[in-house]
mmCIF file of the N, C-alpha and C atoms, coordinates in Angstrom:
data_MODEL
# 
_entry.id   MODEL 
# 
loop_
_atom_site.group_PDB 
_atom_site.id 
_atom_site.type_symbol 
_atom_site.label_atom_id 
_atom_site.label_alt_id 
_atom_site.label_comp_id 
_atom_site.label_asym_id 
_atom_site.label_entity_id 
_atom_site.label_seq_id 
_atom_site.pdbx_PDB_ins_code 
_atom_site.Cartn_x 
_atom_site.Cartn_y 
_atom_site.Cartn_z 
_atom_site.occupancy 
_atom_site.B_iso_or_equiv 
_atom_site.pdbx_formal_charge 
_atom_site.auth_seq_id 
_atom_site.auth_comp_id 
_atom_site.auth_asym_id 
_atom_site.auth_atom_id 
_atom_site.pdbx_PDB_model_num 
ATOM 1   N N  . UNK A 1 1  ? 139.813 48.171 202.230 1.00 0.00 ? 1  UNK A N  1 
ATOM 2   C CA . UNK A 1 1  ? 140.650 47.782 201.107 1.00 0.00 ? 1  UNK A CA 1 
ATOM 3   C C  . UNK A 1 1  ? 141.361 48.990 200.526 1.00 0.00 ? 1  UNK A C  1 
ATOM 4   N N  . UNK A 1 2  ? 140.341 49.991 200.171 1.00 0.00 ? 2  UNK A N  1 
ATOM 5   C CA . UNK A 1 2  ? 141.079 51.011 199.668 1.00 0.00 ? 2  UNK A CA 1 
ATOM 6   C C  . UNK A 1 2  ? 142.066 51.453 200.666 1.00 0.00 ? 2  UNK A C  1 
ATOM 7   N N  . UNK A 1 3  ? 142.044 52.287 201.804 1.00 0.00 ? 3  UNK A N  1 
ATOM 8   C CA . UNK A 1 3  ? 143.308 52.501 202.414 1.00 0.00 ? 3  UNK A CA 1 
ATOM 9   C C  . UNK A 1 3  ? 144.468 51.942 202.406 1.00 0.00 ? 3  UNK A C  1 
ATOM 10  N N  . UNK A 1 4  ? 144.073 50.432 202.237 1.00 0.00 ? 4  UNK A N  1 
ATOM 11  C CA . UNK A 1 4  ? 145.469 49.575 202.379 1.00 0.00 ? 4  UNK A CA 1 
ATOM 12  C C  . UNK A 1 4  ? 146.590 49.747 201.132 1.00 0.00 ? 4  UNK A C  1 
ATOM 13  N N  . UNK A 1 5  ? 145.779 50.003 200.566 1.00 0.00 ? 5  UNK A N  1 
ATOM 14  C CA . UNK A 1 5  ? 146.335 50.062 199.114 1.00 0.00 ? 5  UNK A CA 1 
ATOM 15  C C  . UNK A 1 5  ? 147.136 51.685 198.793 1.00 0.00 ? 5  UNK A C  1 
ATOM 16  N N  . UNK A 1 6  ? 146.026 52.802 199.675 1.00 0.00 ? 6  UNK A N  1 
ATOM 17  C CA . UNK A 1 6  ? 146.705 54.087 199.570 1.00 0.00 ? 6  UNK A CA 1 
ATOM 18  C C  . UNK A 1 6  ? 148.261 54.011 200.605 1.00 0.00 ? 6  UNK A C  1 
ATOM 19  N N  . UNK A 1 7  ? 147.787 53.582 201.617 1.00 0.00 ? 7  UNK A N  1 
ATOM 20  C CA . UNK A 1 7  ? 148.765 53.219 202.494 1.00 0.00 ? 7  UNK A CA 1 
ATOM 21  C C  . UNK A 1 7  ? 150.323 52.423 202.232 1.00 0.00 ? 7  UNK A C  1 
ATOM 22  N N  . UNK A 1 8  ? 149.676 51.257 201.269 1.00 0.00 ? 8  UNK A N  1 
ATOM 23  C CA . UNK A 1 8  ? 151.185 50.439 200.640 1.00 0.00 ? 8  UNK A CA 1 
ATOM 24  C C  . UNK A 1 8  ? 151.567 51.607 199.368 1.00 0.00 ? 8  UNK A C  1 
ATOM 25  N N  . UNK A 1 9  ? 150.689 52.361 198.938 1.00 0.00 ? 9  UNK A N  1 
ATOM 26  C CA . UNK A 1 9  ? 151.613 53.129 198.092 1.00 0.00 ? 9  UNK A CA 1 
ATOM 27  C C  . UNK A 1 9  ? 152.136 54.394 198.492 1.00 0.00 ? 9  UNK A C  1 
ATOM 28  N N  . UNK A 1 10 ? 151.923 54.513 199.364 1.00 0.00 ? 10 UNK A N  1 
ATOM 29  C CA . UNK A 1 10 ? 152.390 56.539 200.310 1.00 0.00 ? 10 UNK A CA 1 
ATOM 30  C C  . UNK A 1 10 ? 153.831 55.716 200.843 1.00 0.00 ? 10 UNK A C  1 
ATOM 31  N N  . UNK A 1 11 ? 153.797 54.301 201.625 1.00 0.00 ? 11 UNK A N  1 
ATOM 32  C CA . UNK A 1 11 ? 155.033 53.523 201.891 1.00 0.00 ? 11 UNK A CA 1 
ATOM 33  C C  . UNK A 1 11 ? 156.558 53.495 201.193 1.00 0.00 ? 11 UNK A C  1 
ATOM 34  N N  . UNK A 1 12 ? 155.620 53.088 200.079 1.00 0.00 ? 12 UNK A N  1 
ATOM 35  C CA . UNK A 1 12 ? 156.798 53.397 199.029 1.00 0.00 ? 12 UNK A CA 1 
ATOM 36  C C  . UNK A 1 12 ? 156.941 54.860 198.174 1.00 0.00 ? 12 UNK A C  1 
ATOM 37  N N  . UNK A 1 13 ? 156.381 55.665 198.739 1.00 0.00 ? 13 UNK A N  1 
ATOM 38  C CA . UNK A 1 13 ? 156.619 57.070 197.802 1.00 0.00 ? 13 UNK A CA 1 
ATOM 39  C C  . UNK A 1 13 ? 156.029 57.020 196.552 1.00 0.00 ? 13 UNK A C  1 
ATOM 40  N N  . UNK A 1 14 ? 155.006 56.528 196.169 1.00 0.00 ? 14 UNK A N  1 
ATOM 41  C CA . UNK A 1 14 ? 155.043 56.047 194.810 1.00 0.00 ? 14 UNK A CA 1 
ATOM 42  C C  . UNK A 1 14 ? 153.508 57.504 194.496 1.00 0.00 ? 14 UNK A C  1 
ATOM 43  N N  . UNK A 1 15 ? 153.477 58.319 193.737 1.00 0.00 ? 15 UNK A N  1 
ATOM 44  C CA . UNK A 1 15 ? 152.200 59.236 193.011 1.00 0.00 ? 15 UNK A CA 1 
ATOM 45  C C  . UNK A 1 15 ? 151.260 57.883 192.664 1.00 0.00 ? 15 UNK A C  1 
ATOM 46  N N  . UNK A 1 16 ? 150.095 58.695 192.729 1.00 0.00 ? 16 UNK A N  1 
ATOM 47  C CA . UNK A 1 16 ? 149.366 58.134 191.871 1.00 0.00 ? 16 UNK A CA 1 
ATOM 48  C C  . UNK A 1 16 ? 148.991 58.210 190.570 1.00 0.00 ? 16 UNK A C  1 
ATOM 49  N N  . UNK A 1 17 ? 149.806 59.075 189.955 1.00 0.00 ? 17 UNK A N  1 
ATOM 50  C CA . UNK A 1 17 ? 150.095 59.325 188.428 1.00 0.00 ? 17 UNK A CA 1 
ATOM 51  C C  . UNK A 1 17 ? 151.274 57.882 188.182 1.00 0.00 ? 17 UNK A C  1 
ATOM 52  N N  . UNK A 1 18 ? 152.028 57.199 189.195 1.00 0.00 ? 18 UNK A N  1 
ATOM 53  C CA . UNK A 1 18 ? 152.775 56.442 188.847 1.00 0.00 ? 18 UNK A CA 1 
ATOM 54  C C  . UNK A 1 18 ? 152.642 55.019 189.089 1.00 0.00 ? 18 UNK A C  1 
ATOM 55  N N  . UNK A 1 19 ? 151.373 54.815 189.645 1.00 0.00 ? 19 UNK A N  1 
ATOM 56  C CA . UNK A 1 19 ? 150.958 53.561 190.433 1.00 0.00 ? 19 UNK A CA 1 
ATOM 57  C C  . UNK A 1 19 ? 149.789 53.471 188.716 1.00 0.00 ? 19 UNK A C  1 
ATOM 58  N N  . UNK A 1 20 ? 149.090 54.480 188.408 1.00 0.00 ? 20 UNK A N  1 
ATOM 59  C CA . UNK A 1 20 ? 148.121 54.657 187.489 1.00 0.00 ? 20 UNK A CA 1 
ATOM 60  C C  . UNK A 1 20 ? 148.978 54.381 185.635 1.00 0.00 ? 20 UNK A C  1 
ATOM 61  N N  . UNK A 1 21 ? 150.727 54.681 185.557 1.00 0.00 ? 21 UNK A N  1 
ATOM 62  C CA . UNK A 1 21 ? 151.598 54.298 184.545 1.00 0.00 ? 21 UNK A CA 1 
ATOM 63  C C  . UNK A 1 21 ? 152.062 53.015 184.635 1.00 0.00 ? 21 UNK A C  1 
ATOM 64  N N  . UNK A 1 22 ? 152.165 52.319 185.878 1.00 0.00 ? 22 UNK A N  1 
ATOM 65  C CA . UNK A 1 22 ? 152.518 50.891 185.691 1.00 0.00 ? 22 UNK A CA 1 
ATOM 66  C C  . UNK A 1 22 ? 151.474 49.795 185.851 1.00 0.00 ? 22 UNK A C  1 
ATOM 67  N N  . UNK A 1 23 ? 149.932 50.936 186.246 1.00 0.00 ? 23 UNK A N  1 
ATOM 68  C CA . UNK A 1 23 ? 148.783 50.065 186.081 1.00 0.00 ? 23 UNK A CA 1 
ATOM 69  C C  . UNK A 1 23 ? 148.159 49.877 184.152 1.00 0.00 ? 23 UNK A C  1 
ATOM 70  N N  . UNK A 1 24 ? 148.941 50.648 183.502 1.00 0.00 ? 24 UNK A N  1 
ATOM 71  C CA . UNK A 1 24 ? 148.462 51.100 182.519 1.00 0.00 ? 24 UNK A CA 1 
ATOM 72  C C  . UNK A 1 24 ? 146.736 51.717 182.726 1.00 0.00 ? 24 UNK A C  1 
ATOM 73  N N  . UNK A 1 25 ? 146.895 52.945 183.435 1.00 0.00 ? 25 UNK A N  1 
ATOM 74  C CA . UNK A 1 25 ? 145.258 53.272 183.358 1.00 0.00 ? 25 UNK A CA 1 
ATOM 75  C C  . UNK A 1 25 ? 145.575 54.608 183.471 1.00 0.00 ? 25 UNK A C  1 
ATOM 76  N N  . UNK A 1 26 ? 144.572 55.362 183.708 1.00 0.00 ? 26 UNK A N  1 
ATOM 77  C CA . UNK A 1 26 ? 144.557 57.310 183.535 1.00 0.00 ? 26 UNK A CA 1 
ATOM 78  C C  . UNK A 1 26 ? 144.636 57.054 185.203 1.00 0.00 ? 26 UNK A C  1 
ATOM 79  N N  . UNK A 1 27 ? 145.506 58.621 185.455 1.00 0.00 ? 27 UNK A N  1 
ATOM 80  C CA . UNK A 1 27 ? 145.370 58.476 186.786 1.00 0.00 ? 27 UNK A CA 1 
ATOM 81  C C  . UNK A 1 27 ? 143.701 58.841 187.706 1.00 0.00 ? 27 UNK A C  1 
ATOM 82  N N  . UNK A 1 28 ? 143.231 59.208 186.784 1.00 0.00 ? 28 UNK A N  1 
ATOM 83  C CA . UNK A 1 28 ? 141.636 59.823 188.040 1.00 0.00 ? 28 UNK A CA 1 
ATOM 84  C C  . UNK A 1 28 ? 140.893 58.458 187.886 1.00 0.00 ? 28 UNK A C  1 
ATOM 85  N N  . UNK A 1 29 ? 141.035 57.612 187.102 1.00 0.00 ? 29 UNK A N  1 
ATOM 86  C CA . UNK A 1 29 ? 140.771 55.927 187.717 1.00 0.00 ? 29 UNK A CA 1 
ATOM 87  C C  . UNK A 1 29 ? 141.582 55.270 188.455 1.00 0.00 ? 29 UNK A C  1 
ATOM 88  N N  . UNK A 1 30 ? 142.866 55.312 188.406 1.00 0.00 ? 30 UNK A N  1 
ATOM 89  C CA . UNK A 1 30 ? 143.635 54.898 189.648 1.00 0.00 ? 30 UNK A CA 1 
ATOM 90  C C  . UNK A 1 30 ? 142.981 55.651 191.196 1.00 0.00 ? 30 UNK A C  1 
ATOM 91  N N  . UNK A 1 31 ? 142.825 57.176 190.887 1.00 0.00 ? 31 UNK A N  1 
ATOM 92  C CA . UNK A 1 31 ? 142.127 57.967 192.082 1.00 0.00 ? 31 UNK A CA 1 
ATOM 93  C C  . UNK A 1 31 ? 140.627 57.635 192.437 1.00 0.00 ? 31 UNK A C  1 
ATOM 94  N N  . UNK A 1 32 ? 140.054 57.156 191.382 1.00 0.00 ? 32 UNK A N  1 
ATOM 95  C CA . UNK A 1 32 ? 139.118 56.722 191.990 1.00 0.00 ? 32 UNK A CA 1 
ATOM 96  C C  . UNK A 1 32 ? 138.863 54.970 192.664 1.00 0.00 ? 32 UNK A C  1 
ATOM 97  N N  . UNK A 1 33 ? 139.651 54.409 192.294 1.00 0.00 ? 33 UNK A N  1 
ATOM 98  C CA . UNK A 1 33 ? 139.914 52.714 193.229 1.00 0.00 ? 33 UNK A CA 1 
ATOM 99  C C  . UNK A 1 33 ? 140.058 53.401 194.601 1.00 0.00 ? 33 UNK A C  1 
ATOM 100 N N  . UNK A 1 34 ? 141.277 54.507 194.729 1.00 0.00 ? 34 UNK A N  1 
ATOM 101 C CA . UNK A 1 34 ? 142.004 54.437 196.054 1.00 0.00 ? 34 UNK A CA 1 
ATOM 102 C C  . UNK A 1 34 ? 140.893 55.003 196.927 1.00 0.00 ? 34 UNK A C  1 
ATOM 103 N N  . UNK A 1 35 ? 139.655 55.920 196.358 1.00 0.00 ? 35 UNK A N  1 
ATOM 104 C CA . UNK A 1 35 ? 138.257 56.992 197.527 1.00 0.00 ? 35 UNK A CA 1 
ATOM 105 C C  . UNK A 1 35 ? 137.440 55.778 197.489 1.00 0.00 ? 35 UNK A C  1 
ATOM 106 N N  . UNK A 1 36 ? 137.427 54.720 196.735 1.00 0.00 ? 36 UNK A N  1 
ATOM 107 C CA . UNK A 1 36 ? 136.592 53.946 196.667 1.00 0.00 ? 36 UNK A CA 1 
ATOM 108 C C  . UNK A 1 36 ? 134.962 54.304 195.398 1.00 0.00 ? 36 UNK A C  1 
ATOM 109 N N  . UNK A 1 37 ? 135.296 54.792 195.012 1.00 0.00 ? 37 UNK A N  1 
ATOM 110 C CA . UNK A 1 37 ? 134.219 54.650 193.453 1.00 0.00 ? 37 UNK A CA 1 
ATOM 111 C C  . UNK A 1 37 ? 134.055 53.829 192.706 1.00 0.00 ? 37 UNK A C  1 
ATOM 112 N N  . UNK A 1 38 ? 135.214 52.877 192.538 1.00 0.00 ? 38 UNK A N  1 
ATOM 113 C CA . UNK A 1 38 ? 135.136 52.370 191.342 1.00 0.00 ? 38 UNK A CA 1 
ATOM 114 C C  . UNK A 1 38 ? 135.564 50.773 192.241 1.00 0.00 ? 38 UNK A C  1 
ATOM 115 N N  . UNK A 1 39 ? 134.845 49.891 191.724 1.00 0.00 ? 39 UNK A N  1 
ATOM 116 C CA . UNK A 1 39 ? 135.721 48.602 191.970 1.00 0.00 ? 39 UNK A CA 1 
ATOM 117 C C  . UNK A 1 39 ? 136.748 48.520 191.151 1.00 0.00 ? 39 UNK A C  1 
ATOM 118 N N  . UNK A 1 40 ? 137.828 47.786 192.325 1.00 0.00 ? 40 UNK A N  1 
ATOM 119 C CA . UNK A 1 40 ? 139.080 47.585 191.174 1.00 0.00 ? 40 UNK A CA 1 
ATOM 120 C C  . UNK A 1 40 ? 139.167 46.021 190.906 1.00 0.00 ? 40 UNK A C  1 
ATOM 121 N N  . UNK A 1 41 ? 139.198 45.979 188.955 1.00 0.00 ? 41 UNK A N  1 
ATOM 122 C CA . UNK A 1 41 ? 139.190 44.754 188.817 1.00 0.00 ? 41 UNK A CA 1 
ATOM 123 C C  . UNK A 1 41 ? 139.982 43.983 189.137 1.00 0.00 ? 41 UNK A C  1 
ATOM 124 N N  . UNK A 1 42 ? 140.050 42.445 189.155 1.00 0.00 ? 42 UNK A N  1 
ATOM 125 C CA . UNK A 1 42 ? 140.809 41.204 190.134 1.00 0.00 ? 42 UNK A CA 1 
ATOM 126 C C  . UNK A 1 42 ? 141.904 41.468 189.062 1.00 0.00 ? 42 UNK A C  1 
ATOM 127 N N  . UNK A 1 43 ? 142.249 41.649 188.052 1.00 0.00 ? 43 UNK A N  1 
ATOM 128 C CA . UNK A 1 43 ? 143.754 41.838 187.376 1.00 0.00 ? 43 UNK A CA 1 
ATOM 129 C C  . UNK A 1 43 ? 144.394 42.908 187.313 1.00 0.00 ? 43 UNK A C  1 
ATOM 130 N N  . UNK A 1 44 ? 143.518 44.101 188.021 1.00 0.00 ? 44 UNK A N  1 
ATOM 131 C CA . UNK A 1 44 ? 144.446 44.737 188.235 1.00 0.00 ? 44 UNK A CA 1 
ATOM 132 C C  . UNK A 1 44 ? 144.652 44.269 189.892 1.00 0.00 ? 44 UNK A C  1 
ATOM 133 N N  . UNK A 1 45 ? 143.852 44.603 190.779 1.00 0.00 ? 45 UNK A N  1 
ATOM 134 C CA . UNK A 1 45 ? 144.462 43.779 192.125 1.00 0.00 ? 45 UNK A CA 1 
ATOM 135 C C  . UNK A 1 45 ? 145.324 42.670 192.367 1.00 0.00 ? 45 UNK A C  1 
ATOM 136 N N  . UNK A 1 46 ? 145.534 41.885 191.394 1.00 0.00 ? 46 UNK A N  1 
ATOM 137 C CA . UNK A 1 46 ? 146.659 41.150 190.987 1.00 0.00 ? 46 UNK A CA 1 
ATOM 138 C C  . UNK A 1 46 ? 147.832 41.507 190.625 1.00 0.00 ? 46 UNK A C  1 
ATOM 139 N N  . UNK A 1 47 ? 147.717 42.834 189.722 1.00 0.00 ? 47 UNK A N  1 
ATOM 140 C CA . UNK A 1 47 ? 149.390 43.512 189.366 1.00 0.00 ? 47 UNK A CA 1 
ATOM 141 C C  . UNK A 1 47 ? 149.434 44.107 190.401 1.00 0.00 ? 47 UNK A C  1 
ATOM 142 N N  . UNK A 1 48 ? 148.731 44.961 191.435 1.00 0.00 ? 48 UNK A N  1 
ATOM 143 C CA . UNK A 1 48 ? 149.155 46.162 192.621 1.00 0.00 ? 48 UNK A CA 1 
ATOM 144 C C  . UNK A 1 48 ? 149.524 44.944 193.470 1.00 0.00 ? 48 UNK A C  1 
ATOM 145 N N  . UNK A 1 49 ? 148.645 43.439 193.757 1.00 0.00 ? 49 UNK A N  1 
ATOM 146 C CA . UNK A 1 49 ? 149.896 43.023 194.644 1.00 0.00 ? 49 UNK A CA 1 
ATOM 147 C C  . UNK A 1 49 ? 150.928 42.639 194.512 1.00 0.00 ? 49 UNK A C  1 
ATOM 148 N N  . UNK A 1 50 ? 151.036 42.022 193.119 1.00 0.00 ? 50 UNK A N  1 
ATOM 149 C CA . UNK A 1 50 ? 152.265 42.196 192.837 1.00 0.00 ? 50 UNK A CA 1 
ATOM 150 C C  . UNK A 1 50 ? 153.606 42.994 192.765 1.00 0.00 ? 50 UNK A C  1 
ATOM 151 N N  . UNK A 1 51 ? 153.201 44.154 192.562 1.00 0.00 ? 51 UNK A N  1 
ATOM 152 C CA . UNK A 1 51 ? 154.247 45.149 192.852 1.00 0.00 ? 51 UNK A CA 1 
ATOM 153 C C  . UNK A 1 51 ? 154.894 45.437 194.171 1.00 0.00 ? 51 UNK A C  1 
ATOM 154 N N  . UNK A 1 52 ? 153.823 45.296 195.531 1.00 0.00 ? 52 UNK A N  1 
ATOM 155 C CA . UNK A 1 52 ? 154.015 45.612 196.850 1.00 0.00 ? 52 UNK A CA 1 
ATOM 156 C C  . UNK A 1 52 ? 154.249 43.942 197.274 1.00 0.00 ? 52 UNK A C  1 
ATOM 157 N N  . UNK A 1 53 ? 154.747 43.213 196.448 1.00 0.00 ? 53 UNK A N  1 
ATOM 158 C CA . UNK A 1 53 ? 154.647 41.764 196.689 1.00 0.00 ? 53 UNK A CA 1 
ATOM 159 C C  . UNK A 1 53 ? 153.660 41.009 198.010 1.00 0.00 ? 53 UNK A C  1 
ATOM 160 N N  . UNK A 1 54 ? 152.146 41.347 197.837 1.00 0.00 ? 54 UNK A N  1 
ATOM 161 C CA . UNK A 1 54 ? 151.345 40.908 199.156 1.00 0.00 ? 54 UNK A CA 1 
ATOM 162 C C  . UNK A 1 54 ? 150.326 39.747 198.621 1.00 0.00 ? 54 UNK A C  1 
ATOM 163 N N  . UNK A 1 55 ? 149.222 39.886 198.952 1.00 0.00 ? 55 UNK A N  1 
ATOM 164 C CA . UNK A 1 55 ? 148.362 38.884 198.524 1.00 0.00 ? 55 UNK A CA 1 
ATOM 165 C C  . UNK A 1 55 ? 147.339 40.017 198.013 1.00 0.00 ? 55 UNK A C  1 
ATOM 166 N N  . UNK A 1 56 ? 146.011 39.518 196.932 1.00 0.00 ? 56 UNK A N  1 
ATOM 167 C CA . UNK A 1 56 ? 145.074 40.029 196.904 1.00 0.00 ? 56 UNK A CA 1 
ATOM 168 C C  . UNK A 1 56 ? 144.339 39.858 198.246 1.00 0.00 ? 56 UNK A C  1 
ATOM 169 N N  . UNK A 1 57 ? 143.977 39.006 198.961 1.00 0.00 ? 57 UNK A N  1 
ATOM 170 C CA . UNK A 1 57 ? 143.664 38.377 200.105 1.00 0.00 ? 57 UNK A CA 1 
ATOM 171 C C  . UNK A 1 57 ? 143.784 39.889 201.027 1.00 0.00 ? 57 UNK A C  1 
ATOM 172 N N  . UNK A 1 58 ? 145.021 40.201 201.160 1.00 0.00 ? 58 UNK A N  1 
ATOM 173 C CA . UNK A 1 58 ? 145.647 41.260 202.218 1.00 0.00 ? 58 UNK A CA 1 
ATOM 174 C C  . UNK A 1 58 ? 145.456 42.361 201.885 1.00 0.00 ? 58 UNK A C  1 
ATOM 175 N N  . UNK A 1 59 ? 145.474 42.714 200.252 1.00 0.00 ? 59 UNK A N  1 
ATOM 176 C CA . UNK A 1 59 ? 144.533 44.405 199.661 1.00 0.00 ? 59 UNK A CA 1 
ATOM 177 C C  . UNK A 1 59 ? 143.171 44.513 200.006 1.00 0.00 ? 59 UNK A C  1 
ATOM 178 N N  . UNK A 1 60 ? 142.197 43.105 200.049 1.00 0.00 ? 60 UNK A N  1 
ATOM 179 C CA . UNK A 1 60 ? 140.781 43.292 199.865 1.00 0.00 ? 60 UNK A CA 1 
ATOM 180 C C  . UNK A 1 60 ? 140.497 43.169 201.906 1.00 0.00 ? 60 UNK A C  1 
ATOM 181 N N  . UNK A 1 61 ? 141.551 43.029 202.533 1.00 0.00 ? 61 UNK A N  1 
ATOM 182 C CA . UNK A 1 61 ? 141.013 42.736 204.188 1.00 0.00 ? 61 UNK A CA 1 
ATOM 183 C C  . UNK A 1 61 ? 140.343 41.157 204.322 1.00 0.00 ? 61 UNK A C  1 
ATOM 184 N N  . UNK A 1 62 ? 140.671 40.333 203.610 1.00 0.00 ? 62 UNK A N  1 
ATOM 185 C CA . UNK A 1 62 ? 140.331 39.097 204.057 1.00 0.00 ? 62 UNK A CA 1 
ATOM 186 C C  . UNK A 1 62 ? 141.328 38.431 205.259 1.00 0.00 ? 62 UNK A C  1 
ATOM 187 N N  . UNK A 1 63 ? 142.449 38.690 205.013 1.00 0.00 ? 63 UNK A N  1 
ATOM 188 C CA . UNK A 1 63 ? 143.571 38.554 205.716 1.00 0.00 ? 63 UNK A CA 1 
ATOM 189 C C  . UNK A 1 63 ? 144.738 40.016 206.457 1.00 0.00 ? 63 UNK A C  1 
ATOM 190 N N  . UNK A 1 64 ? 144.879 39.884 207.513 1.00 0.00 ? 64 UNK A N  1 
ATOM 191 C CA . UNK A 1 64 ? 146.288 40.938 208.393 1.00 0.00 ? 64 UNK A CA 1 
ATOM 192 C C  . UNK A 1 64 ? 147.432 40.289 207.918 1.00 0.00 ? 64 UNK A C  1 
ATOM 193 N N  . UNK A 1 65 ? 147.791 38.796 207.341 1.00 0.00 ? 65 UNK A N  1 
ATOM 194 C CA . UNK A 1 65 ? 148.897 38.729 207.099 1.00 0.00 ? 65 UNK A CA 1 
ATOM 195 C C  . UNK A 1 65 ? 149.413 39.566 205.677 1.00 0.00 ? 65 UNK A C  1 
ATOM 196 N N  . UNK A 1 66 ? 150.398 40.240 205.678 1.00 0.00 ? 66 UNK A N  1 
ATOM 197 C CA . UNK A 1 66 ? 150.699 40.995 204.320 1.00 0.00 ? 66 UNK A CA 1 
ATOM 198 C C  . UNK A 1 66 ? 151.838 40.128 203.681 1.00 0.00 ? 66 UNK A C  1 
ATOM 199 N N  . UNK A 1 67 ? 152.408 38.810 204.178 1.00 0.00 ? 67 UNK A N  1 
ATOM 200 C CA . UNK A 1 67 ? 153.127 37.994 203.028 1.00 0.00 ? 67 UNK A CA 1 
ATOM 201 C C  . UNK A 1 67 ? 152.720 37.590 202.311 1.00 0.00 ? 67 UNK A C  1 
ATOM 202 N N  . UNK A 1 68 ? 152.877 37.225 201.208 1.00 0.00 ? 68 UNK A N  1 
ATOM 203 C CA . UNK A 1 68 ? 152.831 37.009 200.058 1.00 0.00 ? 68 UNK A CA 1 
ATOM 204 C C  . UNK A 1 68 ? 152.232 35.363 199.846 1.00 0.00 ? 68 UNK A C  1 
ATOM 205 N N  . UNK A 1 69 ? 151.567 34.361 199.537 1.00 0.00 ? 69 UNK A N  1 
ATOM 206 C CA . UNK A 1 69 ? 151.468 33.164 199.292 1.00 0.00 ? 69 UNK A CA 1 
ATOM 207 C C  . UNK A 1 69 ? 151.953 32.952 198.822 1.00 0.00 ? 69 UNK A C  1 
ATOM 208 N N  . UNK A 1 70 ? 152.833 31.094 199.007 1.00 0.00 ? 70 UNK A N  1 
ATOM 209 C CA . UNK A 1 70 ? 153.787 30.471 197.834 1.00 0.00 ? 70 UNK A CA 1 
ATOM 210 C C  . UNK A 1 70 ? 153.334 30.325 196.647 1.00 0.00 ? 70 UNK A C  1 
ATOM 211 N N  . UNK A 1 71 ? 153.803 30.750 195.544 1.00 0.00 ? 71 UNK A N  1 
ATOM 212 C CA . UNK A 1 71 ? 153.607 30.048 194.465 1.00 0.00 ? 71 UNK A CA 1 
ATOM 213 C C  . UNK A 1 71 ? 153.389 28.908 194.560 1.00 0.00 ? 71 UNK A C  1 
ATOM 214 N N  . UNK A 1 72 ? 152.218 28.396 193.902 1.00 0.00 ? 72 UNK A N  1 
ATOM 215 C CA . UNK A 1 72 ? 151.733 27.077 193.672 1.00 0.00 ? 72 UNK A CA 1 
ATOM 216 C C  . UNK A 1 72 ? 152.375 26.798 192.204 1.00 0.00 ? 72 UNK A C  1 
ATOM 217 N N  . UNK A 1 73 ? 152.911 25.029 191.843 1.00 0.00 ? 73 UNK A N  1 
ATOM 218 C CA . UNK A 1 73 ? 153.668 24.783 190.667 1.00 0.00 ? 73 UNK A CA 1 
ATOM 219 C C  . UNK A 1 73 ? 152.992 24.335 189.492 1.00 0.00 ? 73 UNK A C  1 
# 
């Protein structure tokens, strides 16, 4: 899980001082989700997939597909 997540953000160029400003959190807790220390909670795994538009499903390795699920209405 963690790699995938370091990986979708090295993709987009993005710091982790800047993944950690639009998570609203300090960055050495953003650094610690990505080594794996810390579980990252389901709302924030909800905004990071949101940003890389994927699934939580596809951050945590339940799924290889990295599209996104339809919105349900």
């Amino acid at each position: 899980m963690f790699e995938r997540i370091r990986n979708m953000r090295e993709d987009r160029d993005l710091t982790q001082t800047q993944m950690a400003s639009y998570l609203n959190i300090h960055q050495t807790t953003y650094s610690d989700y990505e080594i794996g220390n810390l579980n990252i909670p389901i709302p924030v795994l909800m905004k990071i997939a949101d940003l890389f538009d994927t699934s939580v499903d596809y951050l945590v390795g339940r799924t290889d597909e990295r599209q996104r699920y339809p919105k349900s209405k």
